[in-house]
C-alpha positions as CSV (number, residue, x, y, z in Angstrom):
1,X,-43.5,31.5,-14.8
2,X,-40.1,32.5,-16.4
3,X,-38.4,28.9,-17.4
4,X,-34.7,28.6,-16.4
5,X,-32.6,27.4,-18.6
6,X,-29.7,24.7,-17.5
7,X,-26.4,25.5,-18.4
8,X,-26.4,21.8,-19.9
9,X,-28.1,23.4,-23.2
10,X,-25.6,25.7,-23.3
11,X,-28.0,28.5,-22.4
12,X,-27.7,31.4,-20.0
13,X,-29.0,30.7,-16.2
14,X,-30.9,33.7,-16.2
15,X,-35.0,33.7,-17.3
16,X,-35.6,35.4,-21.2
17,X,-37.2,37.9,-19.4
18,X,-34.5,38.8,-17.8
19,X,-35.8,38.0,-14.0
20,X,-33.4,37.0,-11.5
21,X,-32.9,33.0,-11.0
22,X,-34.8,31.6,-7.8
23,X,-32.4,30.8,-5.2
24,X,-33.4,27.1,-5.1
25,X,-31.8,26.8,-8.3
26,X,-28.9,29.0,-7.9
27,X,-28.0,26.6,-4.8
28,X,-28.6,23.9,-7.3
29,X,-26.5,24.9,-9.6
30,X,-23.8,25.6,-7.1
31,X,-23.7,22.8,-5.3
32,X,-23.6,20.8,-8.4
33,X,-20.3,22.9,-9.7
34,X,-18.6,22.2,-6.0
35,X,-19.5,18.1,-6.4
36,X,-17.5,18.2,-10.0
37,X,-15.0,20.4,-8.4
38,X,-14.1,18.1,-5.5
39,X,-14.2,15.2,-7.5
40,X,-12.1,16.7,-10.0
41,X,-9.4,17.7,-7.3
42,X,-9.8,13.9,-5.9
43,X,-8.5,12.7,-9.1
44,X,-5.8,15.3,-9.7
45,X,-2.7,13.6,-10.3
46,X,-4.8,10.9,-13.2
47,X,-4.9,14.2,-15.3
48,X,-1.1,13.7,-15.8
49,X,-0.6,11.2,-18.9
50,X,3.3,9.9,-17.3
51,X,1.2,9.4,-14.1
52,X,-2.2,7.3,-15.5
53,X,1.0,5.2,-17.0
54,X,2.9,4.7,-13.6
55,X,-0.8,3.9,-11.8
56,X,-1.7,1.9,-14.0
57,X,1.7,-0.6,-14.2
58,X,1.5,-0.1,-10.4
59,X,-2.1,-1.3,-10.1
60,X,-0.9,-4.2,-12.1
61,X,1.9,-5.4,-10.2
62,X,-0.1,-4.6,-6.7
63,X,-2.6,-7.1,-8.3
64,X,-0.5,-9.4,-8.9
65,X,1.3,-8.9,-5.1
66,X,-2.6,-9.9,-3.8
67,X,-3.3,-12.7,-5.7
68,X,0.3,-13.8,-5.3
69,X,0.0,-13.7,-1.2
70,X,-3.5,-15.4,-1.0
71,X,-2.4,-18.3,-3.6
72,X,1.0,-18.9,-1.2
73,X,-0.4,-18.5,2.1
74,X,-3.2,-20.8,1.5
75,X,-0.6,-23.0,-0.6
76,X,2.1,-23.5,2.3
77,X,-0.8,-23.8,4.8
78,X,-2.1,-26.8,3.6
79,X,1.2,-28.4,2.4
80,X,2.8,-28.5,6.4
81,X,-0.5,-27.1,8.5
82,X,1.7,-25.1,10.7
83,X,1.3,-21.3,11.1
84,X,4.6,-20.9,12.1
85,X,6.3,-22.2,8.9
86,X,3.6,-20.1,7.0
87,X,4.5,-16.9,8.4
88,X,8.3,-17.6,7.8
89,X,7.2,-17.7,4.2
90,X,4.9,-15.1,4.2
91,X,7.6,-12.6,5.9
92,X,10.6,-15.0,3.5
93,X,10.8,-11.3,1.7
94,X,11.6,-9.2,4.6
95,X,15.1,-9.8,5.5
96,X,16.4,-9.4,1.9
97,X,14.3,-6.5,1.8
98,X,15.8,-4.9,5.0
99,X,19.4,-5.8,3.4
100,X,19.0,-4.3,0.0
101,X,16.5,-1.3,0.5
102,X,20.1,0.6,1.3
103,X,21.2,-0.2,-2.2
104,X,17.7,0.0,-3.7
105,X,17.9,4.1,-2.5
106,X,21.3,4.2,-4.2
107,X,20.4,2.7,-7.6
108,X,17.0,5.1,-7.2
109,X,19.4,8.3,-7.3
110,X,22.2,7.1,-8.8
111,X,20.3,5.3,-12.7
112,X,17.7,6.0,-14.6
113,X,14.6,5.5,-12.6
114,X,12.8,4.0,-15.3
115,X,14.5,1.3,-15.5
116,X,15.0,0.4,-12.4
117,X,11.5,-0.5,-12.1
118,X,11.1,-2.3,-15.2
119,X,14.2,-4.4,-14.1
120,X,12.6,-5.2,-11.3
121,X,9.0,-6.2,-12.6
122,X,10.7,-8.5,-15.2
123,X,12.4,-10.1,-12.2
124,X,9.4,-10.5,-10.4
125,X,7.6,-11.9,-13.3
126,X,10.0,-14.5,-13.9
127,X,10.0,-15.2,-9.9
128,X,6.5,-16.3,-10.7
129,X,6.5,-18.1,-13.9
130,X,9.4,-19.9,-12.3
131,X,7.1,-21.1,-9.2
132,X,4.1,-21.9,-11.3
133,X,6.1,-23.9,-13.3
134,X,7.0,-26.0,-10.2
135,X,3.6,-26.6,-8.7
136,X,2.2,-27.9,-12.6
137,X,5.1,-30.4,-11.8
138,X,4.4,-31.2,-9.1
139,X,8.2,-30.8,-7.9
140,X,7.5,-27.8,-5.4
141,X,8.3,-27.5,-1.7
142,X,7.5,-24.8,0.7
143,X,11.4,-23.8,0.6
144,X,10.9,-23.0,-2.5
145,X,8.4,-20.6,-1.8
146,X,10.6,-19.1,0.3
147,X,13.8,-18.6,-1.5
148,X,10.7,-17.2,-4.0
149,X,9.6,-15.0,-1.2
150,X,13.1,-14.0,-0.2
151,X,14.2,-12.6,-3.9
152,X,10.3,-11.2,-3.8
153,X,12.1,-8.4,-1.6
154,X,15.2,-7.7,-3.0
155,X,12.6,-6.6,-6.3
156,X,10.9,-4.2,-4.2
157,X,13.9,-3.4,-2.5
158,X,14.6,-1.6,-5.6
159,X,11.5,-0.9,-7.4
160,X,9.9,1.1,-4.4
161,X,12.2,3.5,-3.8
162,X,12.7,4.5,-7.5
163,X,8.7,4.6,-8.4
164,X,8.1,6.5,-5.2
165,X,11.0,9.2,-5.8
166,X,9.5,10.7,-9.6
167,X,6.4,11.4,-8.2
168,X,6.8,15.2,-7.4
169,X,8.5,15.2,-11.0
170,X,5.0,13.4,-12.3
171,X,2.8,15.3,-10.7
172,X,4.5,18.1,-8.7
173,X,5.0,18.4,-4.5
174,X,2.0,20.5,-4.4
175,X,-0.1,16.9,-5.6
176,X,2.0,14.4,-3.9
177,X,-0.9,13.0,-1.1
178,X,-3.1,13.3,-3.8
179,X,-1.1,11.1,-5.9
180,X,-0.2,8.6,-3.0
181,X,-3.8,8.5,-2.2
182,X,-4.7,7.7,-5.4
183,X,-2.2,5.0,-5.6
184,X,-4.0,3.8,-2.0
185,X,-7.3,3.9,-3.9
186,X,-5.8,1.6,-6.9
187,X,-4.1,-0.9,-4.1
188,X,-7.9,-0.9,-2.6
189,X,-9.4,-1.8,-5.8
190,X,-6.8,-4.6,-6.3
191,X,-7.5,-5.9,-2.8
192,X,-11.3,-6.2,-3.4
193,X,-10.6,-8.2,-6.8
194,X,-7.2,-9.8,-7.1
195,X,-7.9,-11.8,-4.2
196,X,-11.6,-13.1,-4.7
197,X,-9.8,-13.4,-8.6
198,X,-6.7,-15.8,-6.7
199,X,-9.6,-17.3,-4.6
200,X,-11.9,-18.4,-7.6
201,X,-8.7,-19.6,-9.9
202,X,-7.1,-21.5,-6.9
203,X,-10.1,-23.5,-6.3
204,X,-10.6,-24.1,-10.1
205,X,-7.7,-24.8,-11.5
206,X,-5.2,-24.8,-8.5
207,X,-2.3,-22.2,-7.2
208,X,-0.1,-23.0,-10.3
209,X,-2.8,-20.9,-12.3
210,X,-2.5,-18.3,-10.0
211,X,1.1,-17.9,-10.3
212,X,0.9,-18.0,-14.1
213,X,-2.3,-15.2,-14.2
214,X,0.8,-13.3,-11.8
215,X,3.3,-13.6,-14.5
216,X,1.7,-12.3,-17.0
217,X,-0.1,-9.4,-15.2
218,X,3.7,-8.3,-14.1
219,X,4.9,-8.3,-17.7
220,X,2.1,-6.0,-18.4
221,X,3.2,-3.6,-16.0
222,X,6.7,-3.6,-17.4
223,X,4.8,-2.1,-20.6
224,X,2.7,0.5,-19.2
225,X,6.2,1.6,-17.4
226,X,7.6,2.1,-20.3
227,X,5.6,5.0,-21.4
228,X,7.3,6.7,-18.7
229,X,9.6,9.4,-19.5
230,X,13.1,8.5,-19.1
231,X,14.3,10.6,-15.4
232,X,17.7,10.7,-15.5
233,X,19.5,11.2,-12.2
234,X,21.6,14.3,-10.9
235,X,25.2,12.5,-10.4
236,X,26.9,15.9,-8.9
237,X,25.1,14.8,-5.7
238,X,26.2,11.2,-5.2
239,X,29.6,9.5,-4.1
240,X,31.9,7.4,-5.7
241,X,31.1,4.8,-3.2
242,X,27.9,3.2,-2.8
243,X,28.9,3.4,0.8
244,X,29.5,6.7,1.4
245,X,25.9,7.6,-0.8
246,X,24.2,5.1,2.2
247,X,26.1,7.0,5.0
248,X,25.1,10.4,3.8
249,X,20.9,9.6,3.6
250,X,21.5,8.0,6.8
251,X,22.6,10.8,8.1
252,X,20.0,12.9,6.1
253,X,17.2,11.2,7.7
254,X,18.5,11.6,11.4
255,X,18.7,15.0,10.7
256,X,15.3,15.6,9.2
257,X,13.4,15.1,12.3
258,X,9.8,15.4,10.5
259,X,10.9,12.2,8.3
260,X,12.8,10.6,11.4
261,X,9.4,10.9,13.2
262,X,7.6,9.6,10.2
263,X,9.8,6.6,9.8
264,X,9.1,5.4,13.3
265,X,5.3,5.3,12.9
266,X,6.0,3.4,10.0
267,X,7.8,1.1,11.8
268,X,5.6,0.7,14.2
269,X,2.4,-0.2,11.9
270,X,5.4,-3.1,10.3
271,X,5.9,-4.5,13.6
272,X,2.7,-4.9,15.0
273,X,-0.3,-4.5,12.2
274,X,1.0,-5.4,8.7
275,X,2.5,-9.0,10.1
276,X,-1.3,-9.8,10.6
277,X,-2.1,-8.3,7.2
278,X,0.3,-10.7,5.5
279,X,-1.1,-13.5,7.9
280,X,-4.9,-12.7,6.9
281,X,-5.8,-16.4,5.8
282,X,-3.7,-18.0,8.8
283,X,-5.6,-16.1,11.1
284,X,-9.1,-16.1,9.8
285,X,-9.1,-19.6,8.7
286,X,-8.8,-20.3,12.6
287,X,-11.6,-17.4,13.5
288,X,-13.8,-19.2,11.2
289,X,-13.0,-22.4,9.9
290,X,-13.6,-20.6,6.2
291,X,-11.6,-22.1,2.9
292,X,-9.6,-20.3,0.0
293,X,-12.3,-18.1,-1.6
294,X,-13.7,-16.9,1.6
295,X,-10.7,-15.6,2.9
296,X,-10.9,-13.6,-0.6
297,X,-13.6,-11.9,0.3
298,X,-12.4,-11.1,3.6
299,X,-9.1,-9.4,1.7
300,X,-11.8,-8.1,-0.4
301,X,-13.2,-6.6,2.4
302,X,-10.0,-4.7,3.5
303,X,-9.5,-3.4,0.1
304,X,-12.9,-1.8,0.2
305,X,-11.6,0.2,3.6
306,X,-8.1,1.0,1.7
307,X,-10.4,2.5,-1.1
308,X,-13.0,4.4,1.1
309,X,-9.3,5.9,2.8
310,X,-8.0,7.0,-0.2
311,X,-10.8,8.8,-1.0
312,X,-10.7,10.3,2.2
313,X,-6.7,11.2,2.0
314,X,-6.9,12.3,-2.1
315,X,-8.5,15.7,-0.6
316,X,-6.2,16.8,2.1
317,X,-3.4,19.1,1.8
318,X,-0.4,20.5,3.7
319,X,-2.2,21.8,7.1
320,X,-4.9,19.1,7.0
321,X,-3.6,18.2,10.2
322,X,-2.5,15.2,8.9
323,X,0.1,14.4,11.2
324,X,-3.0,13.4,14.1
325,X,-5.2,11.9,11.7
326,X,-2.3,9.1,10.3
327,X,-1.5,8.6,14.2
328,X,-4.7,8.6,15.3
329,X,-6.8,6.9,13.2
330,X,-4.4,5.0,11.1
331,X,-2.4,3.2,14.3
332,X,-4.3,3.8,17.3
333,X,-7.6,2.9,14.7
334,X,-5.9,-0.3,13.4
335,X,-5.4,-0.9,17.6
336,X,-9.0,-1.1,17.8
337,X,-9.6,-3.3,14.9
338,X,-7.9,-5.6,16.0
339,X,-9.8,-6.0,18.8
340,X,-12.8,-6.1,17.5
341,X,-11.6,-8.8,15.1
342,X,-10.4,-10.8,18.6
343,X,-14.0,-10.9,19.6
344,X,-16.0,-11.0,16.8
345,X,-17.3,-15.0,16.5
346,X,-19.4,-14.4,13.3
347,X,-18.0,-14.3,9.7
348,X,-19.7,-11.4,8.4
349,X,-18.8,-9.4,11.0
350,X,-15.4,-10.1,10.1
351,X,-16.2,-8.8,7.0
352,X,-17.2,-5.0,8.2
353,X,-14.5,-5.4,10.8
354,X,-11.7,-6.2,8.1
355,X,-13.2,-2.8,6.0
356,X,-12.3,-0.7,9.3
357,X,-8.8,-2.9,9.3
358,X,-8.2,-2.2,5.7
359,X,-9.2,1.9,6.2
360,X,-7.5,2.3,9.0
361,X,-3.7,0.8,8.1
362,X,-4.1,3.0,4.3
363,X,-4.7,6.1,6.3
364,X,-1.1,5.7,7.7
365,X,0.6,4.2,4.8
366,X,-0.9,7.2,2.6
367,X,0.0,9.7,5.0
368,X,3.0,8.8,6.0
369,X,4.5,8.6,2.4
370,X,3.4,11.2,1.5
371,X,4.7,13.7,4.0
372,X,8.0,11.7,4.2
373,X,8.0,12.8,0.1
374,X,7.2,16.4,0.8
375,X,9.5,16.9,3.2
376,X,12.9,14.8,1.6
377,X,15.0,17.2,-1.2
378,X,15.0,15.6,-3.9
379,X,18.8,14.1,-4.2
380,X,18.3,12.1,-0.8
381,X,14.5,11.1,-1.9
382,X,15.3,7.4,-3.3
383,X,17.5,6.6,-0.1
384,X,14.9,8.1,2.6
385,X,12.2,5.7,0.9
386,X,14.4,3.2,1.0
387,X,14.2,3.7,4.5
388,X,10.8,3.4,4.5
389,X,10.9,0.4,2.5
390,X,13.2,-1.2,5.3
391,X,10.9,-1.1,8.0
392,X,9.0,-3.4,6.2
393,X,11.8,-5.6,6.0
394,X,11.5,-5.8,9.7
395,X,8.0,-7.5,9.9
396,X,9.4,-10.7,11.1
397,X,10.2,-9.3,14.4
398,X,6.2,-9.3,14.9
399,X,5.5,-11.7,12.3
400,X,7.5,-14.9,13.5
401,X,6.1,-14.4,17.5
402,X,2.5,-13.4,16.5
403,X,2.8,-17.1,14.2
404,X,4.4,-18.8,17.4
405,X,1.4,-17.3,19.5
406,X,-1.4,-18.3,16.9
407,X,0.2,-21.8,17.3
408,X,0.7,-22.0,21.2
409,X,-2.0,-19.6,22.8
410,X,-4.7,-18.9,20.0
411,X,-5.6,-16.5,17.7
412,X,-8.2,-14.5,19.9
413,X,-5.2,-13.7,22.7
414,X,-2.8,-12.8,20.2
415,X,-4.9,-10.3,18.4
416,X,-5.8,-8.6,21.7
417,X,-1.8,-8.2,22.7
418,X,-1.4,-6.9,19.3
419,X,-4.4,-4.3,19.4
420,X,-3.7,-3.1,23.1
421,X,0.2,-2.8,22.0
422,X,-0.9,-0.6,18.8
423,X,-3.3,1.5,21.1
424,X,0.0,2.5,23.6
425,X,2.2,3.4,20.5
426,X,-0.4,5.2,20.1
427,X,-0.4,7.7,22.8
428,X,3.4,7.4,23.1
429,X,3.6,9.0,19.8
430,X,1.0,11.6,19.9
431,X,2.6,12.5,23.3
432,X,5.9,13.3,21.4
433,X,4.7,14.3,17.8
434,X,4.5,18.2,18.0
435,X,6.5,18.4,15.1
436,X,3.8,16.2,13.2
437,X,1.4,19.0,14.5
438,X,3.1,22.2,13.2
439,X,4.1,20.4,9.8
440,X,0.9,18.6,8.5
């Protein structure tokens, strides 16, 4: 028999005698070149040196956000034991980030985008060097945490906003859910380590370590941003006043009904599902009775699912019908999570349930920014994701009653209300989303 030769060696596919190649291997070969294909068209945007900068500073910081939550929520638990006073902390970031995302847009289309994000990851570096430096002196207090928390979201306020806006500039709108995705995939790889990481170094050497590992990992992300190129901003677009620059992407975004639409599921997953996120070790600690470094592995757990989404979402592209999928399985799928979490009584069945938590909010956080990218011009795109930044800023509106519930009806009842109330946003949604189906 004729040998074939791989095209591995360099050598032609086709026998020395000049026979045909079997079909077995032709569909070998084939199917080999499709794998590399996809996989190369999953990590698109990486190919892009300004981009592998940005993910990688962004990775850094995310890390550093994950650790950071586990190490206070666990911290201001055991220093009062009261849910309630831990979820005012947890969500301490939330008003100042509802205030400021305004400005945040502003400054994103009015300065040099660059640097508004380095500003605001040496800012949040010294937030935590500051705090560890409290708890090794044994002079902190949960308001401290807080005010901490509270100047947490006046950073992102401003460094969202800008690093979301020079992606089509990175990588090109045609990329743009590729490049969110892949930025989901990053936050899921953060989520399975930084907090088993926080976990481990609480337990061993205590929260102040934690903070300090935070610190530093945020001044490295200040470095990898500056390899950026420098994106200067068009200033024949924007007002004299701040004021009137905040009135017209206001009115931008009411105009824009795809992005109006968008913006509303996003504040709907804000209300009801990332309030529990943020909560993770306030809630599980009463499911299970677990301590620090198991609740890492549960956030571990719901970074696997953010990964397995993003690889899911790096592959689709403008009429993917991703409009229904982010509605679908993103909120009405975090719907039935939760309820699944309300009745699960074992711990490793928290842990698959968290993975379908974790894939399930990612499929609408990557969907949803990336269409509201696609479809904002790009002198209004700092100030409509600033937008999107303030829903976020609204999570104490769920996140302060779903701590009073934990407290005063249990943890099992108030995960149901929350799962059946994601579930009728849901179909309320998809009911009224037809301009979701013709643009996705």
């Amino acid at each position: 028999m004729a040998k074939v030769h791989s095209t591995e060696t360099g050598d032609s596919l086709r026998p020395r005698t000049g026979q045909p190649v079997a079909p077995a291997a032709r569909d070998h070969v084939g199917a080999r070149g499709r794998t590399v294909a996809a996989m190369s068209r999953t990590v698109e945007s990486l190919k892009t040196p300004g981009y592998r900068y940005l993910w990688f500073g962004s990775m850094l910081g995310m890390g550093g956000f994950q650790m950071q939550t586990i190490a206070r929520t666990v911290f201001v638990d055991d220093l009062t034991g009261s849910a309630f006073i831990t979820g005012i902390v947890a969500m301490g970031f939330a008003p100042t980030m509802l205030i400021m995302s305004l400005f945040g847009g502003v400054a994103g289309d009015r300065l040099e985008r660059r640097l508004v994000i380095q500003i605001s990851q040496g800012a949040a570096a010294a937030l935590a060097l500051i705090i560890a430096i409290l708890i090794a002196t044994g002079s902190i207090h949960w308001i401290h945490l807080f005010f901490a928390s509270m100047l947490q979201g006046v950073t992102f306020a401003f460094q969202m906003p800008a690093r979301q806006a020079i992606l089509p500039k990175l990588v090109g709108k045609e990329n743009i859910t590729n490049a969110i995705s892949l930025n989901s995939a990053g936050m899921g790889i953060m989520a399975i380590v930084a907090p088993g990481v926080a976990g481990v170094l609480y337990g061993l050497a205590g929260p102040e370590a934690v903070y300090f590992a935070v610190a530093a990992m945020s001044l490295m992300a200040m470095l990898f941003t500056g390899r950026l190129p420098r994106f200067l901003p068009d200033l024949n677009g924007v007002k004299k006043n701040v004021f009137s620059d905040i009135s017209e992407g206001l009115k931008y975004t009411y105009r824009n009904r795809l992005v109006f639409i968008l913006l509303v599921s996003s504040l709907t997953l804000a209300l009801l599902s990332m309030p529990f996120r943020m909560q993770v070790p306030v809630f599980t600690r009463r499911l299970y009775d677990i301590d620090a470094t198991e609740i890492g592995w549960l956030m571990a757990a719901m970074g696997i699912g953010g990964l397995l989404a993003a690889v899911v979402t790096a592959n689709l592209r403008a009429g993917s019908h991703r409009g229904p999928i982010m509605l679908v399985v993103g909120i009405g799928g975090s719907g039935i999570t939760m309820l699944l979490l309300a009745v699960s009584q074992m711990y490793i069945i928290g842990l698959v349930v968290m993975v379908a938590i974790g894939f399930a909010g990612a499929i609408q956080m990557t969907l949803g920014q990336s269409m509201t990218i696609e479809a904002t011009s790009d002198e209004f795109r700092a100030r409509v994701m600033s937008l999107s930044m303030m829903t976020f800023g609204l999570m104490p509106l769920g996140a302060l009653p779903m701590g009073y519930a934990v407290d005063h009806i249990g943890v099992e009842t108030t995960l149901v209300i929350v799962g059946l109330l994601l579930i009728a946003a849901t179909v309320v949604l998809t009911l009224g989303s037809s301009i979701l189906r013709r643009h996705s």
